[in-house]
KOLLUMNU-573945 format. One line per 8 residues: number of its first residue (from 0); their letters; for each residue x, y, z of N, C-alpha, C. Coordinates in nm, 2 decimals. Example, Ala and Ser with C-alpha at 12.3 -4.5 7.8 and 13.67 -1.06 7.14 Angstrom:
% KOLLUMNU-573945
0> AS> 1.32,-0.57,0.78,1.23,-0.45,0.78,1.32,-0.33,0.78; 1.28,-0.22,0.71,1.37,-0.11,0.71,1.29,0.00,0.79 $
END
This chain:
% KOLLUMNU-573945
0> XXXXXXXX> 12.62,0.42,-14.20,12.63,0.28,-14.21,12.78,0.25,-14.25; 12.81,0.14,-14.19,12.95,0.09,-14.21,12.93,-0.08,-14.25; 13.04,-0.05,-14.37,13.06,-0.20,-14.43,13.20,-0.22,-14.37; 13.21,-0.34,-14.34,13.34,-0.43,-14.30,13.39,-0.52,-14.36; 13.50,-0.55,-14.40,13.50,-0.64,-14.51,13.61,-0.76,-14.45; 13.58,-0.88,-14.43,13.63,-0.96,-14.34,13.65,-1.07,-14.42; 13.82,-1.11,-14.46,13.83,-1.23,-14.55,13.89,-1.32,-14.45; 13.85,-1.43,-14.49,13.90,-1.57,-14.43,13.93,-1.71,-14.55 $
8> XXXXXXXX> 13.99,-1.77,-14.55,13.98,-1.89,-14.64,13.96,-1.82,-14.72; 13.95,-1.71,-14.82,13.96,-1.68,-14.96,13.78,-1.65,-14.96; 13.70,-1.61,-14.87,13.55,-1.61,-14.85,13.56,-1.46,-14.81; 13.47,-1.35,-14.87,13.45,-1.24,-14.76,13.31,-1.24,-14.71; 13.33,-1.17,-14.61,13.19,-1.17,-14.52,13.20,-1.00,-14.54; 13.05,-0.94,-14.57,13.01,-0.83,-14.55,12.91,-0.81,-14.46; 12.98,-0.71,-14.36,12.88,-0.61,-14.26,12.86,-0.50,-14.27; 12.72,-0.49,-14.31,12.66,-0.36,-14.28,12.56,-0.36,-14.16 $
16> XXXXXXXX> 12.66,-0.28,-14.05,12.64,-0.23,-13.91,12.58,-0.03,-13.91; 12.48,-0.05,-13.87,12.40,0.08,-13.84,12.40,0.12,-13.70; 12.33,0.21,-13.65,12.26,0.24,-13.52,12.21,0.31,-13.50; 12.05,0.27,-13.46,11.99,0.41,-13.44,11.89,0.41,-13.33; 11.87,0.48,-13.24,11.75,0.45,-13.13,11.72,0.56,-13.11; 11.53,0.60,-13.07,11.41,0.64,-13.06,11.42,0.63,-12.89; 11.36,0.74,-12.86,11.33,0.74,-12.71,11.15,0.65,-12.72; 11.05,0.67,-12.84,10.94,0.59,-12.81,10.86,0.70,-12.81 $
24> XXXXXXXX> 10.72,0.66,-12.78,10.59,0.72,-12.76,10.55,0.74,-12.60; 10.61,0.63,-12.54,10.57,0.59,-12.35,10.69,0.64,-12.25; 10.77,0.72,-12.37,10.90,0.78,-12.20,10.93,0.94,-12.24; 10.93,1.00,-12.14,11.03,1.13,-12.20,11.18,1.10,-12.20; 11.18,1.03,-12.20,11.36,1.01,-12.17,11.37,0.86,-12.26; 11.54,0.88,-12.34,11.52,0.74,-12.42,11.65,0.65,-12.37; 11.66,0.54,-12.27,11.77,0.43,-12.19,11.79,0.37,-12.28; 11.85,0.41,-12.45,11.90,0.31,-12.53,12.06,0.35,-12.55 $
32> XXXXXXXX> 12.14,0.29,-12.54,12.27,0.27,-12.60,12.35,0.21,-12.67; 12.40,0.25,-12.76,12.49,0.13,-12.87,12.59,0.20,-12.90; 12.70,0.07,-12.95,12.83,0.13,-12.97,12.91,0.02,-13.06; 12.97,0.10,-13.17,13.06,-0.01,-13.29,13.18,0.00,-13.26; 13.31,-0.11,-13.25,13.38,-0.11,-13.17,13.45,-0.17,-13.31; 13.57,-0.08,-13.33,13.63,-0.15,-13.48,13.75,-0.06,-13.44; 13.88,-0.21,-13.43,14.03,-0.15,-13.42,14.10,-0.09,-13.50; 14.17,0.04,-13.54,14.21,0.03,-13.60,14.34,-0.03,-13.67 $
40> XXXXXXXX> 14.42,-0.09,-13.57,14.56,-0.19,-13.58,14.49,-0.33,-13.64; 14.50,-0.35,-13.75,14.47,-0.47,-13.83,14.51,-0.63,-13.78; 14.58,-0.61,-13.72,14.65,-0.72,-13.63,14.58,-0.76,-13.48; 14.51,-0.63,-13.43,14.45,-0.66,-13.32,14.32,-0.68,-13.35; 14.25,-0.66,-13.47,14.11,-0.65,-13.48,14.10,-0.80,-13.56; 14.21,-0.85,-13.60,14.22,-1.03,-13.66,14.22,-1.06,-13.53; 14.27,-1.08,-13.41,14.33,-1.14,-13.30,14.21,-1.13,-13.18; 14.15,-0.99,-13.18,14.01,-0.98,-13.12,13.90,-0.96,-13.12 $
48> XXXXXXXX> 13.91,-0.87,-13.27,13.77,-0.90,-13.32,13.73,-0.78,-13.34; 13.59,-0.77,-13.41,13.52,-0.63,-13.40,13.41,-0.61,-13.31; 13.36,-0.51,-13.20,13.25,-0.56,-13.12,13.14,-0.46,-13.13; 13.00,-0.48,-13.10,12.92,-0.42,-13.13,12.86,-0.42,-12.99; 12.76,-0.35,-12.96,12.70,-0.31,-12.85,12.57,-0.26,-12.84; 12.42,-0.29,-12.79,12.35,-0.24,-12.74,12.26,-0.26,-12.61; 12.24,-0.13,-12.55,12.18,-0.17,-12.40,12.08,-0.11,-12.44; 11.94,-0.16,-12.34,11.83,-0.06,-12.34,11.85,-0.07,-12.13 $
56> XXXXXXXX> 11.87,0.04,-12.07,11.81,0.08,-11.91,11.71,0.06,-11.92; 11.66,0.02,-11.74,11.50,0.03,-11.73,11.58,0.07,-11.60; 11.42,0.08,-11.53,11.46,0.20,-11.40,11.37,0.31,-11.42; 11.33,0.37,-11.27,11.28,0.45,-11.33,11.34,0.60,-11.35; 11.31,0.71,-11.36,11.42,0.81,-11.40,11.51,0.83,-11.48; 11.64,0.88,-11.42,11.74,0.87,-11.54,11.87,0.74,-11.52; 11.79,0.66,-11.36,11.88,0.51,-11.37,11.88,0.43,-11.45; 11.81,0.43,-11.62,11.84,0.32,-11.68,11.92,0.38,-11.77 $
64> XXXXXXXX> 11.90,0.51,-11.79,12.00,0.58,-11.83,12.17,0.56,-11.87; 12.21,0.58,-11.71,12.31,0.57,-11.63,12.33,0.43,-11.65; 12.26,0.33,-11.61,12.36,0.18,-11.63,12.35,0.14,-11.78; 12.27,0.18,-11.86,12.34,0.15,-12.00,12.46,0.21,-12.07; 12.48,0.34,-12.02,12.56,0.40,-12.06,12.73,0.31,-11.96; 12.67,0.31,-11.89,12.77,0.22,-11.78,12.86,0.07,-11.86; 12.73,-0.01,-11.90,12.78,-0.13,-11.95,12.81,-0.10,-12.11; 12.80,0.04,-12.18,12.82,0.05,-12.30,13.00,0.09,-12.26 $
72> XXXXXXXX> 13.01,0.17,-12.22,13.17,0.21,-12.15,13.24,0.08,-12.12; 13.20,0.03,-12.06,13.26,-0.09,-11.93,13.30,-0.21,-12.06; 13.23,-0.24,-12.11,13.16,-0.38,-12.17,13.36,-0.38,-12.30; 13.34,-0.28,-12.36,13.47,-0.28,-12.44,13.62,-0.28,-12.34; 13.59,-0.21,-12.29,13.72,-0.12,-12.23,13.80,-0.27,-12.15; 13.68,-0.34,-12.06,13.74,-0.50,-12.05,13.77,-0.58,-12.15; 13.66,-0.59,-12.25,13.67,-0.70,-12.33,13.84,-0.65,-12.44; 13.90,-0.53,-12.41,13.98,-0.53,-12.55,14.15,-0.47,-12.41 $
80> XXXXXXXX> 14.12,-0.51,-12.29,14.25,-0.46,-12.19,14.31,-0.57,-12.17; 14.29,-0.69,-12.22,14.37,-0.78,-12.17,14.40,-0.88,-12.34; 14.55,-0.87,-12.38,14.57,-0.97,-12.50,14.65,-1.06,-12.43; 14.53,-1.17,-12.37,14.65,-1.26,-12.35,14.59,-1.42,-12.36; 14.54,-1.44,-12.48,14.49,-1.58,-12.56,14.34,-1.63,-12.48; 14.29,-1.51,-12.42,14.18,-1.59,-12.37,14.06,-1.57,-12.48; 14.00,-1.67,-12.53,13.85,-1.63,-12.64,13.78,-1.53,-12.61; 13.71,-1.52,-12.72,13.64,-1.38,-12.67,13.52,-1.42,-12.61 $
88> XXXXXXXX> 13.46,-1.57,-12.57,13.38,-1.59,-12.50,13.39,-1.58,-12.35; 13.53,-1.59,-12.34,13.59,-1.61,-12.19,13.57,-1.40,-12.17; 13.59,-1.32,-12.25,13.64,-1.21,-12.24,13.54,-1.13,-12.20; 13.41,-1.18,-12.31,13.28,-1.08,-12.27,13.23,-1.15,-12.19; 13.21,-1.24,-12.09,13.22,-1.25,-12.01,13.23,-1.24,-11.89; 13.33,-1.19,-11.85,13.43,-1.12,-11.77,13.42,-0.96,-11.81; 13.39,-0.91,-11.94,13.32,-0.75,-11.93,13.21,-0.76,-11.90; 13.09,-0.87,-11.93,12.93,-0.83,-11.87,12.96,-0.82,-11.70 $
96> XXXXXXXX> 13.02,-0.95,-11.64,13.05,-0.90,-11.45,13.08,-0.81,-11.45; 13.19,-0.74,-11.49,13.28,-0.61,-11.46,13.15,-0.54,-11.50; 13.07,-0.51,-11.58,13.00,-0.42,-11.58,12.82,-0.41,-11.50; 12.80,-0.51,-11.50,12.74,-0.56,-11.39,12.81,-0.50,-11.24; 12.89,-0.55,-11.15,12.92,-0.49,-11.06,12.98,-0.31,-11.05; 12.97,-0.26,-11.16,12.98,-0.13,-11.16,12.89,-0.05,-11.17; 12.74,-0.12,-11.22,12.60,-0.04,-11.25,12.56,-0.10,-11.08; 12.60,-0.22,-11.01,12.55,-0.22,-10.91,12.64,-0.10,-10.76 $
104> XXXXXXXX> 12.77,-0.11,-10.82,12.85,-0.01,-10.72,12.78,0.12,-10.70; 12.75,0.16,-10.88,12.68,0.31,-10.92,12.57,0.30,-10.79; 12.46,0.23,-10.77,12.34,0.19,-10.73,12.34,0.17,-10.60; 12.43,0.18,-10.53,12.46,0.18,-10.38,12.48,0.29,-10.35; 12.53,0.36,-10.44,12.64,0.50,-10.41,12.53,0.61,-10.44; 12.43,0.54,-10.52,12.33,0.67,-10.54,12.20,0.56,-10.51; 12.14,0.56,-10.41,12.01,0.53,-10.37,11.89,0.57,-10.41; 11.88,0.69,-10.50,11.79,0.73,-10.61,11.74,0.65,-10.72 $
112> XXXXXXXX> 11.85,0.57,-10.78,11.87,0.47,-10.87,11.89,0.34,-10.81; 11.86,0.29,-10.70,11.86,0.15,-10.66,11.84,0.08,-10.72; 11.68,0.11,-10.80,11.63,0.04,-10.92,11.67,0.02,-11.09; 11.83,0.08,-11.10,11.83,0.09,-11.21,11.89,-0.05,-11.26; 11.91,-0.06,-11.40,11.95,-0.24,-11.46,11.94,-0.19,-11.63; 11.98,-0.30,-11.66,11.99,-0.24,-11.81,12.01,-0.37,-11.85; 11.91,-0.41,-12.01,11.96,-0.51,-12.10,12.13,-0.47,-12.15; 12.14,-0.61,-12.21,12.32,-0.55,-12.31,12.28,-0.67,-12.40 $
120> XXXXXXXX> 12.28,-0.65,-12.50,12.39,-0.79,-12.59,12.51,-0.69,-12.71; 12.59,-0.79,-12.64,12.73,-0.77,-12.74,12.74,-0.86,-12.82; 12.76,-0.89,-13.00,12.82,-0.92,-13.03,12.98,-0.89,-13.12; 13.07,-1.02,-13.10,13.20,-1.02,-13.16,13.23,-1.09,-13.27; 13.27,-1.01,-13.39,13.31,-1.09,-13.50,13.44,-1.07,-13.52; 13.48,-1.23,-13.60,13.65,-1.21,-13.59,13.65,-1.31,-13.70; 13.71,-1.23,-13.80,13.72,-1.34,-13.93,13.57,-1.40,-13.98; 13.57,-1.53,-13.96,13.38,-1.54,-14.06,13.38,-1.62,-13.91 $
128> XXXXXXXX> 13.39,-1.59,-13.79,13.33,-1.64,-13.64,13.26,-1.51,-13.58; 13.15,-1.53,-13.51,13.07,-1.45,-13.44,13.05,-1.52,-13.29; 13.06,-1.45,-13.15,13.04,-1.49,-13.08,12.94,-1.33,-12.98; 12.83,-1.40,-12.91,12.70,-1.34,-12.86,12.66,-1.38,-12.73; 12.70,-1.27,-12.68,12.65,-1.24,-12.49,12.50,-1.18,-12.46; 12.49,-1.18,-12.40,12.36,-1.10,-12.37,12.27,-1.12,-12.22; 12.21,-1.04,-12.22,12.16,-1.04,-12.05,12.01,-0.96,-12.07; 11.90,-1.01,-12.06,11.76,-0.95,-12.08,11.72,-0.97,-12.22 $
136> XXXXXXXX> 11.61,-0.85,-12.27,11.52,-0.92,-12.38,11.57,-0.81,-12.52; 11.72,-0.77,-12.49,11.75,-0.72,-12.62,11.79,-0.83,-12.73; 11.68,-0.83,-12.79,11.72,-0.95,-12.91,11.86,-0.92,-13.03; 11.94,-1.01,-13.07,12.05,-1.01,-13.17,11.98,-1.10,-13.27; 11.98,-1.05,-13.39,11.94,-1.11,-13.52,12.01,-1.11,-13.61; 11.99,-1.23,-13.73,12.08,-1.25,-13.81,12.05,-1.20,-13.95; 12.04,-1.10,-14.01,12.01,-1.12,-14.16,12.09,-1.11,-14.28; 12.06,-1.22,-14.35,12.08,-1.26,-14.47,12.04,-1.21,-14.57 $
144> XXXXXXXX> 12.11,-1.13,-14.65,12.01,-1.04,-14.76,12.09,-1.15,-14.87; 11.99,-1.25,-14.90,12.02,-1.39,-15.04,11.92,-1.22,-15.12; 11.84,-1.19,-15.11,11.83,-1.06,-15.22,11.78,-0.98,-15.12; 11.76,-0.88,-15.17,11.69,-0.72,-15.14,11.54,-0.74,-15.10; 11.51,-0.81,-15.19,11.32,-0.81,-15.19,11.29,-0.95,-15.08; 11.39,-1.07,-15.03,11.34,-1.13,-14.95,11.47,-1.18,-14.86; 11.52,-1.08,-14.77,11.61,-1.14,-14.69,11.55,-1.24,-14.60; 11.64,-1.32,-14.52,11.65,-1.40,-14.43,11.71,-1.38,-14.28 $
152> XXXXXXXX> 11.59,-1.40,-14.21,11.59,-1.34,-14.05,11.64,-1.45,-13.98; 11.68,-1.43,-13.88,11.73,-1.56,-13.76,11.71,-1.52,-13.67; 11.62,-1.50,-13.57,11.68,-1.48,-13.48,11.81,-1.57,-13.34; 11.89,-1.47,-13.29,11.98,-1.60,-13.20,11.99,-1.57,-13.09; 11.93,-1.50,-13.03,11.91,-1.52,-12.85,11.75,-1.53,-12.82; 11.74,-1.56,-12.67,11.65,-1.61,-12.65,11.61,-1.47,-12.49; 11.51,-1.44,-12.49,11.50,-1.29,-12.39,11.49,-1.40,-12.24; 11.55,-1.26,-12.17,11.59,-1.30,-12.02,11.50,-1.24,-11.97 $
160> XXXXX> 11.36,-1.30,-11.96,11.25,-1.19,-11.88,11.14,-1.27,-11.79; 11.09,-1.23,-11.72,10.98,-1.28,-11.64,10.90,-1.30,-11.71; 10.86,-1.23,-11.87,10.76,-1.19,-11.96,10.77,-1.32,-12.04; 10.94,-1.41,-12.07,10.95,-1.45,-12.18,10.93,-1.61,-12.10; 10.91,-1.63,-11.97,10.91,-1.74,-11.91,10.80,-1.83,-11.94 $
END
């Protein structure tokens, strides 16, 4: 577990960021991916932020595999190659397409995996601002630990599914 310690206005914000994922009871194989993205240049991580990552693949075989792992790679490597004043909503953005057309490139190139796709939500924190992308039914939550014995949940996305329609 990693704490972050993020002052702004004389206010700190604490994160504690984990990660851990289970392949399950229903797969032999486990399509989950996450990734904590923290700069170490103190100047670029005020300016861009810190980013967090998780995909779950679906597909069947090892194509969900492959494109989470895809939009876990892709998803930073955009959002942190270009410093040039654009927000970071404009940014992940512009890494979900880019990674998007690369699980789809993957998916042409290998016909095996036609079927593969993959949830993502990224989010970015910068100073006490948080900004949240996402594509499918990986939920991002908010908790509040006001104490130990009764935190406070939020949830802040809404699932991108045929299921959730």
């Amino acid at each position: 577990m990693n704490r972050h310690d993020t002052f702004s206005s004389g206010r700190a914000l604490y994160l504690h960021v984990a990660g851990h994922s289970e392949k399950g009871r229903l797969r032999d194989h486990n399509a989950d991916a996450f990734a904590l993205y923290d700069l170490s240049d103190p100047r670029q991580a005020e300016q861009l932020g810190r980013l967090y990552l998780l995909a779950d693949g679906t597909g069947s075989d090892d194509g969900g595999v492959v494109a989470s792992h895809i939009a876990i790679e892709t998803i930073p490597s955009v959002y942190y190659s270009h410093n040039d004043g654009v927000g970071p909503l404009s940014r992940l953005q512009q890494a979900f397409s880019d990674a998007h057309n690369r699980i789809h490139e993957f998916a042409v190139l290998h016909p095996e995996h036609a079927e593969m796709a993959t949830t993502c939500t990224a989010v970015v924190v910068r100073g006490m601002r948080m900004w949240i992308a996402h594509i499918g039914d990986s939920r991002a939550y908010l908790v509040h630990a006001v104490s130990q014995a009764r935190p406070t949940i939020a949830r802040l996305t809404t699932d991108h599914s045929m299921a959730a329609s």
